[in-house]
C-alpha positions in Angstrom: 3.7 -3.8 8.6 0.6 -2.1 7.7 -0.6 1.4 8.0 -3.6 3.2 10.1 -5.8 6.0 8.4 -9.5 6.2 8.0 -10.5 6.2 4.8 -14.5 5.9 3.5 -14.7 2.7 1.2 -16.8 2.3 -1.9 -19.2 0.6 0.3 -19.9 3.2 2.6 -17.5 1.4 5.6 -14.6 3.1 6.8 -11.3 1.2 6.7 -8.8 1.9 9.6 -6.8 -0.9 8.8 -4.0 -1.1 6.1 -2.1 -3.5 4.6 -0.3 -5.0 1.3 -2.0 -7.9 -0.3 0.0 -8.1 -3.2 3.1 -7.0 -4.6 4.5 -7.4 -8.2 7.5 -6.4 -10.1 7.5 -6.1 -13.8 11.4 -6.1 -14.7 10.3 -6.5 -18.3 8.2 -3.4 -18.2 9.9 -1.8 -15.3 6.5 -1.6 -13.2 5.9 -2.2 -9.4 2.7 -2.4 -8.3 0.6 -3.4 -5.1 -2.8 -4.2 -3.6 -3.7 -2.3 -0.6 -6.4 -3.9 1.1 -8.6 -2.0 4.3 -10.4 -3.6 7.4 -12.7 -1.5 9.8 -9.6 -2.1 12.2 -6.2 -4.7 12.9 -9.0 -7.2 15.3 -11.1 -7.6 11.8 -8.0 -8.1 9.5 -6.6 -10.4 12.8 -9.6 -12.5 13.2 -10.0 -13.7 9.1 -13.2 -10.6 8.8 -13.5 -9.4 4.9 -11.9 -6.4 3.4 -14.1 -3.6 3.2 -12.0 -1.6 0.5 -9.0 -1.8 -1.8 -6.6 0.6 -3.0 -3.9 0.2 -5.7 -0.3 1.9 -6.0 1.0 1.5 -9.3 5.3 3.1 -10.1 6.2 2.9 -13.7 10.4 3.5 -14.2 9.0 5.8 -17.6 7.0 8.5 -15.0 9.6 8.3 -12.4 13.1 6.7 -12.5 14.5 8.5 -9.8 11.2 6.7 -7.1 11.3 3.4 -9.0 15.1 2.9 -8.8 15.2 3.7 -5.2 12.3 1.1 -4.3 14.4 -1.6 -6.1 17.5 -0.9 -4.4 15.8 0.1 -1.4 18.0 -1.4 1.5 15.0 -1.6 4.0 13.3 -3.6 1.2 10.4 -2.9 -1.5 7.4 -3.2 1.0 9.3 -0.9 3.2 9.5 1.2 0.3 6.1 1.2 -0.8 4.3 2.0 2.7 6.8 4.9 2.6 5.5 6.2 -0.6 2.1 5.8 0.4 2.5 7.6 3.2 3.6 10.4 1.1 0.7 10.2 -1.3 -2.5 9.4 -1.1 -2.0 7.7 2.7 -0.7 11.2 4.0 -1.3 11.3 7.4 -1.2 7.5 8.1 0.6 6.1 11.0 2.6 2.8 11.0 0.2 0.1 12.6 
């Protein structure tokens, strides 16, 4: 899974290309967080090319219980989960890739 938007990068590239790098769960803090890394497009990210930006997504269960509880017990899993949110934040607009 991964997402498509075009988003300028910190160095000046656009990124069309979406995906998780990394994903962690803090049960003791009650934290889910995730790397979102960008390529110029899915042939770059396909063919081993470097990232050209990186976004993070951070949900703390103290700012929003209602979001964090329903990305643990998401059904469709927590990946799932967090492309949806994404998409309804700062990746509005994006299309599944």
């Amino acid at each position: 899974m991964a997402l498509i938007l075009s988003i300028n990068t910190d160095y000046g590239v656009q990124a069309s290309y979406w995906k998780i790098s990394k994903c962690r769960v803090d049960n003791d803090n009650k934290q889910i967080r995730a790397d979102i890394i960008g390529y110029v497009d899915q042939n770059a990210r396909e063919n081993g090319s470097l990232s050209v930006g990186t976004k993070y997504f951070a949900l703390n269960q103290a700012t929003d219980s209602a979001t964090y509880n329903t990305m643990i017990d998401s059904p469709d899993g927590l990946l799932t989960a967090i492309y949806t949110q994404l998409k309804q934040g700062d990746f509005a607009g994006a299309t599944d890739a």
